[in-house]
N, C-alpha and C positions, 0 to 999 in steps of 0.2 A: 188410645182408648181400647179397654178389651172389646173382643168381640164377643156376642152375643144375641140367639135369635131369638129370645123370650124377653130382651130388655123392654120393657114402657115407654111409648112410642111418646117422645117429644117432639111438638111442633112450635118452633117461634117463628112469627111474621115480622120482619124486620128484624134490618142489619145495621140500627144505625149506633150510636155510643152508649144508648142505654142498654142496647140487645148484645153487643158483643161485652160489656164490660159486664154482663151477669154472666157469659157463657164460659167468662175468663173465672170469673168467681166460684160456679157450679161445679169448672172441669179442676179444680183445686179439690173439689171436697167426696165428690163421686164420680165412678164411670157407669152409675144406674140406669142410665136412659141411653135409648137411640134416638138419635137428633138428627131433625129436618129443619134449617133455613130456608125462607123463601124472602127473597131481598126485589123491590120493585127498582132500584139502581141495575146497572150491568155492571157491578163490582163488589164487594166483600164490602167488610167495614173500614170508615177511614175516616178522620179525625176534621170535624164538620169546623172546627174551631180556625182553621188551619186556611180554610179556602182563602181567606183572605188575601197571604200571600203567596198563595198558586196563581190567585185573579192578577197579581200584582206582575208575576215573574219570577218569584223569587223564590219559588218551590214547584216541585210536578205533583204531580198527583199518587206518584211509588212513593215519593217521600213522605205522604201523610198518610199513606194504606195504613192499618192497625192492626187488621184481620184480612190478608187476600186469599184465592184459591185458594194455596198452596197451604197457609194454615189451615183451614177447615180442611181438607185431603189428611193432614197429617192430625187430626184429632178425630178422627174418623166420621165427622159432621157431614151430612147431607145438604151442599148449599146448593139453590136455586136462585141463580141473578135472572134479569130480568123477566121477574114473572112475579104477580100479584096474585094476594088472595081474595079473591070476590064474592065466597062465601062460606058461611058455617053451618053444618047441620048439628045444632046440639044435643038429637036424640040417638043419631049415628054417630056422633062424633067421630064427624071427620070436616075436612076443607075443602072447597073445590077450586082451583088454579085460574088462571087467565086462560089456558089451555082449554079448560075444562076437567082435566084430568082431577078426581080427587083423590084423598090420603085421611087416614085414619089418626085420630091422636088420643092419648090416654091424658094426658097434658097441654093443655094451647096456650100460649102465648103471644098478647097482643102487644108489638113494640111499632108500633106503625108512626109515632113520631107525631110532628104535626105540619100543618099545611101555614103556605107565606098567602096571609091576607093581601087581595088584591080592590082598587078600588071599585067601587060598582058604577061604572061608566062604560062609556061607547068606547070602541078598539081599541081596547087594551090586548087586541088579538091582531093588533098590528106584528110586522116584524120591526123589531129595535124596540119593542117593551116586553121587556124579564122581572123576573121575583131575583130574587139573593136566598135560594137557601140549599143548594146542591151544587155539585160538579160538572153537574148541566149546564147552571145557569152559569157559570161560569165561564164554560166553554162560549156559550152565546155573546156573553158579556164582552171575551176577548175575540170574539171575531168580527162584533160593529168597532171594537173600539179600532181593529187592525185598519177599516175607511173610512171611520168616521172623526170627529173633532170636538163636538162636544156631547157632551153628558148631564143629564137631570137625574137627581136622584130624590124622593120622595120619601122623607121619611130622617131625620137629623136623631134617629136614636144609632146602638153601636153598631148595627148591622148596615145601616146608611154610612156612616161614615167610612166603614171598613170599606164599602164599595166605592167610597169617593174617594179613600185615599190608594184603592188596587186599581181603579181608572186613571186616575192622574200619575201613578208609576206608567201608568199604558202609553203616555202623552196626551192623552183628552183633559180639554178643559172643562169644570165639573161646577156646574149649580147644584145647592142642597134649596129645597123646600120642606121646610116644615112646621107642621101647625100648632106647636109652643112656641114660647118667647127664647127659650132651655135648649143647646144642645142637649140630648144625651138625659133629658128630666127624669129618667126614670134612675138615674145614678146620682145625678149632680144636681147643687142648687143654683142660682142664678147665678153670684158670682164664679163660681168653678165655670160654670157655663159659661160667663161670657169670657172668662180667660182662655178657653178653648178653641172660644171661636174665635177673637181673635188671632190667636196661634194662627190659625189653618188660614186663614184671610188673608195671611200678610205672605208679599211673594218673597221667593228665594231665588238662589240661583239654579236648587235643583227644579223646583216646580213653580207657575203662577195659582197663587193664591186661589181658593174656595170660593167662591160668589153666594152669597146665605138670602133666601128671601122666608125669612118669621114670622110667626104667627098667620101662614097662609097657606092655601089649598090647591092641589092641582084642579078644576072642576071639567077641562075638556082635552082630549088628546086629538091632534090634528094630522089628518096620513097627508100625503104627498099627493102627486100627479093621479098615479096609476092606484091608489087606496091600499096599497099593501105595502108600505112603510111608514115607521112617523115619521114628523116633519118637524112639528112641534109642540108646546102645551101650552093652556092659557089660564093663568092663575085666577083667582074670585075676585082679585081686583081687577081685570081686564088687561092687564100684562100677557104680553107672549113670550115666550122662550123657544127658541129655535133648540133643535138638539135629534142627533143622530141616534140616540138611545135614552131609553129611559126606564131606570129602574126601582119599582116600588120593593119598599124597604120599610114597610106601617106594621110590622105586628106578625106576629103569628099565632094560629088556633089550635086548637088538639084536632087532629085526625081521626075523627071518631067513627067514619061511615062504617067501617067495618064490626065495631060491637053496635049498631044501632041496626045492622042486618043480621045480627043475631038474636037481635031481640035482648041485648043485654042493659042495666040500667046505665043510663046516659044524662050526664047535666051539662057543663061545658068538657067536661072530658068523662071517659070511660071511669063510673067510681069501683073505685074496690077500696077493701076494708085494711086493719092493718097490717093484713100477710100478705098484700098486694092480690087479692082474691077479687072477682068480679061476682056478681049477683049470680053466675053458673060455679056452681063449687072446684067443675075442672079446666076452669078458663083463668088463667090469670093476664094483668096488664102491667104493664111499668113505663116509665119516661114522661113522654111530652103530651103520649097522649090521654094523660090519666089523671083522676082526680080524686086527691086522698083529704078527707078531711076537710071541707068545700075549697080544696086549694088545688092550683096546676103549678108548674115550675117549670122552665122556662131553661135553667144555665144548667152546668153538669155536676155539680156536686150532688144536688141533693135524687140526681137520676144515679148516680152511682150509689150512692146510700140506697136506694130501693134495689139496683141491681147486687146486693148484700145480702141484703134483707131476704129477696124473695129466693135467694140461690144457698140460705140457708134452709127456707121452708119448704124449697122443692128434692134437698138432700135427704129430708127423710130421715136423720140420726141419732133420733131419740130424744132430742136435748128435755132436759128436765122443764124445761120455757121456752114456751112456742116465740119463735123469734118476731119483734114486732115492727114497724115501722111508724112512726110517731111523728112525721113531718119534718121538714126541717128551717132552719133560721141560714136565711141565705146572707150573702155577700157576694159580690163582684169586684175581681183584682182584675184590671185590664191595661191591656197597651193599645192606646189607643195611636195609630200615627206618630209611634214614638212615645207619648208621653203618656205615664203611669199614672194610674187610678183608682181607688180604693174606695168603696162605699158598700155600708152595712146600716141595716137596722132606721130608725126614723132621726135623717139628719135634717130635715125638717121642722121636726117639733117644736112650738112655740105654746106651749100649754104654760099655766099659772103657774108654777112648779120647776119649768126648765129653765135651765140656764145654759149658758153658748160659750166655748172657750176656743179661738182662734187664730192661728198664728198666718201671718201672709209676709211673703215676699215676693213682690211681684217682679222686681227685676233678673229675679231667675227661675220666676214661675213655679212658687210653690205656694199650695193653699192650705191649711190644714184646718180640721172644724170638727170639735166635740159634742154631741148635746147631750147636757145632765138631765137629768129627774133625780130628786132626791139622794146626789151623791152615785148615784149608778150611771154608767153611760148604755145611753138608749141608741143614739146613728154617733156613727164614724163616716167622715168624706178627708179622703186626702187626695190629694193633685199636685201632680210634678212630683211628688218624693212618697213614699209607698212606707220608711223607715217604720218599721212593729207594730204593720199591718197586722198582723198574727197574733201578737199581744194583747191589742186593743181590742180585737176580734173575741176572743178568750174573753176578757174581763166584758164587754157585752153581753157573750152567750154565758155566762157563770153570774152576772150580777154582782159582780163583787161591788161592793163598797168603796169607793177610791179618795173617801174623804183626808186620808190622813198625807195623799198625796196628789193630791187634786191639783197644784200650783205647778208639779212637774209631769202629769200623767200624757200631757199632750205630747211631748217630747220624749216618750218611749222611756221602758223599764231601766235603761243603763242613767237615765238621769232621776229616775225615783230612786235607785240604789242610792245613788252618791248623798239623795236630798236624806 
C-alpha cells in the first residue's frame, strides 16, 4: 500500500470473515485509506468454518489463519489484536479502546460479528461449560476433553454436531440434546434427519456411536463437590447426564452492543441500508452483525456479497451506479461428519400448488427432494450425494420453468440433455 499522511482515516472493528474478506476486496480496487484494525481475538483473521477440525486434530490453527500479522504488516494495515472497542463518539468521530486509548476515523466500520446464545440458567459459569464459536472455545473444549470422557452437547443443529463429531475424534463419548424431533431442522426435513441420525448412532470401529436425547431440554446444570466444575445435567424429563463438559451450541445473535452505544438504529442487528450504511452517514456495518432488509444471515456467502458491495462504495470511483446490496437467497453445502448436504430455498413446502419429486436410496444413503410450485423449484435438499447442487441452485434463484423436463430434472442437467 502507498504511503500517505493525508489518506482518510479507516477504522474497522473486527477481524472476522466478513471484515477480512472486504479488506481483500477494497485492497484490489484502492490504496485510498489508512487502515486501523482492532480484532477482540489475539490473532488476525482465520477461517471460523474450519474450527471444526482444529477441535478435531486434524488441523492447527496456522493452517486456517487467512489474514495473520504478517499480512496486515505487509499491506500496510494497522492491526490491533486483542483489544476491543468500547466506544464511539460520533460527534468527534473517533473510538475509544479497551485501553482507553482513542483513534480518530473518517470511515467506521462495524464487523463485530455475533455472539453464541447461551442458556439463561444457574452455572453455566461453571468450568467444563463453553459456547462453540472461536479458537478459544476450542482450546477449552480440548483441554476437558484431554481428562475427561464424556461430553453433552446442547443443541443438534451443524455447529453441534461439528462439536460432537471434533469431540469424539478427541475420544469423548458424546450425548446430543436437542429440542426438535430434526437433526440439523434448519437444513433438513425429517427423513434426511433421521437418516443422519441414525448414521452417527450407529458404532464403528473408529468411534462409539452418538447418544441423541429429542425433542428435549437441558433445564439444570449440576457442579461437582467443590462448585467449580460441572458434574452433570438434568434434562425436563428428570433424566440426568453425567458429563465432564458441556457445550451449548442453540444459536447465535448479532453483536450489537457496540452500535446501540452509539446510539445507532438497532433491531435485531445493526440496520443499514443498501450501501451497507448505518443511520450515522459515516459508520458502516457488514456480516453477522447486521440487519439488511428486516434480515440477519448467519453463513458466509451472503457476508461476502456485502463485503463487495460495501468495498465498492467505500472505493469512491465514480461508478455511474451506486453499488447496491439487495439481500441474498441462501444455501448450505455441507460436510457434515463426512457426509454431504445440500439444502436451499423452501424444501418444506406443502401449499395447494406444490408438488414433491424424490429419489432415495437408503442402502447407500442417499436422499434427494425437490419441491415444485407451478413448474419452478422452490427448496432443494440433497443428502449423501451433492451431484448439481450448482444447477439446481441456478434454476431456483433464476425461476426457470422446468416443465419440459421435469421427469429428469432431479437427476442433474447431463440427464435432461440426453432426455
Amino acid at each position: 500500500m502507498a504511503a500517505g499522511v493525508n489518506k482518510p482515516e479507516l477504522i474497522m472493528v473486527g477481524a472476522g470473515m466478513a471484515g477480512t474478506r472486504f479488506l481483500d476486496e477494497l485492497l484490489a480496487l484502492t490504496d485510498h485509506y489508512r487502515i486501523r484494525v482492532f480484532n477482540r481475538e489475539p490473532h488476525g483473521g482465520y477461517n471460523r468454518i474450519m474450527l471444526s477440525p482444529v477441535l478435531a486434530g486434524e488441523k492447527s490453527l496456522a493452517e486456517i489463519m487467512t489474514h495473520d500479522a504478517d499480512w496486515f504488516a505487509a499491506q500496510g494495515i494497522e492491526l490491533h489484536t486483542d483489544r476491543s472497542i468500547v466506544g464511539i463518539d460520533r460527534q468527534l468521530r473517533q473510538v475509544r479502546d479497551s485501553s482507553g486509548k482513542s483513534y480518530h476515523y473518517d470511515k467506521l466500520i462495524i464487523a463485530t460479528g455475533s455472539k453464541p446464545f447461551m442458556l439463561p440458567i444457574e452455572n453455566i459459569d461453571l468450568s467444563g461449560v463453553v459456547s462453540f464459536r472461536e479458537i478459544g472455545d476450542v482450546h477449552k473444549m480440548q483441554q476437558a476433553a484431554d481428562g475427561g470422557t464424556h461430553a453433552v452437547i446442547i443443541g443438534g443443529g451443524l455447529l453441534g454436531l461439528e462439536a460432537a463429531y471434533g469431540l469424539q475424534k478427541q475420544g469423548m463419548d458424546v450425548s446430543v440434546v436437542h429440542r426438535s424431533s430434526v437433526l440439523m431442522n434448519a437444513q433438513m426435513d425429517a427423513e434426511a434427519g433421521g437418516m443422519l441420525q441414525s448414521e452417527l448412532a450407529t458404532d464403528s470401529a473408529e468411534r462409539q456411536g452418538m447418544r441423541f436425547y429429542m425433542q428435549s431440554e437441558v433445564v439444570e446444570i449440576i457442579s461437582n463437590e467443590n462448585n467449580r466444575h460441572i458434574q452433570s445435567v438434568r434434562l425436563k424429563d428428570g433424566r440426568e447426564l453425567s458429563c465432564d463438559l458441556l457445550v451449548m451450541a442453540i444459536g447465535i445473535r448479532p453483536n450489537v452492543e457496540l452500535g446501540m452505544q452509539a446510539g445507532l438504529e438497532v433491531n435485531r442487528g445493526i440496520v443499514v441500508n443498501d450501501q451497507l450504511q448505518t443511520s450515522d452517514a459515516n459508520i458502516y456495518a457488514l456480516g453477522e452483525c447486521v440487519e439488511h432488509r428486516g434480515q440477519t444471515y448467519g453463513l458466509v456467502a451472503p457476508l461476502y456479497e456485502q463485503a463487495k458491495v460495501l468495498a465498492d462504495v467505500l472505493a469512491e470511483q465514480g461508478a455511474e451506479k451506486e453499488p447496491v446490496y439487495e439481500g441474498s437467497l441462501t444455501s448450505t453445502m455441507l460436510k457434515v461428519t463426512g457426509i454431504n448436504l445440500f439444502s436451499a430455498g423452501d424444501f418444506n413446502a406443502d401449499g395447494e400448488n406444490s408438488e414433491t419429486l424424490i429419489f432415495r436410496d437408503p442402502q447407500a444413503g442417499i436422499y434427494r427432494k425437490l419441491v415444485l410450485q407451478n413448474n419452478l423449484i422452490v427448496g432443494v435438499l440433497l443428502y449423501g450425494d451433492t451431484y448439481e447442487a450448482n444447477w439446481l441452485f441456478e434454476l431456483l434463484q433464476n425461476r426457470a420453468d422446468v416443465s419440459t423436463f421435469r421427469d429428469t430434472v432431479l437427476f442433474g442437467s447431463g440427464f435432461t440433455s440426453a432426455a
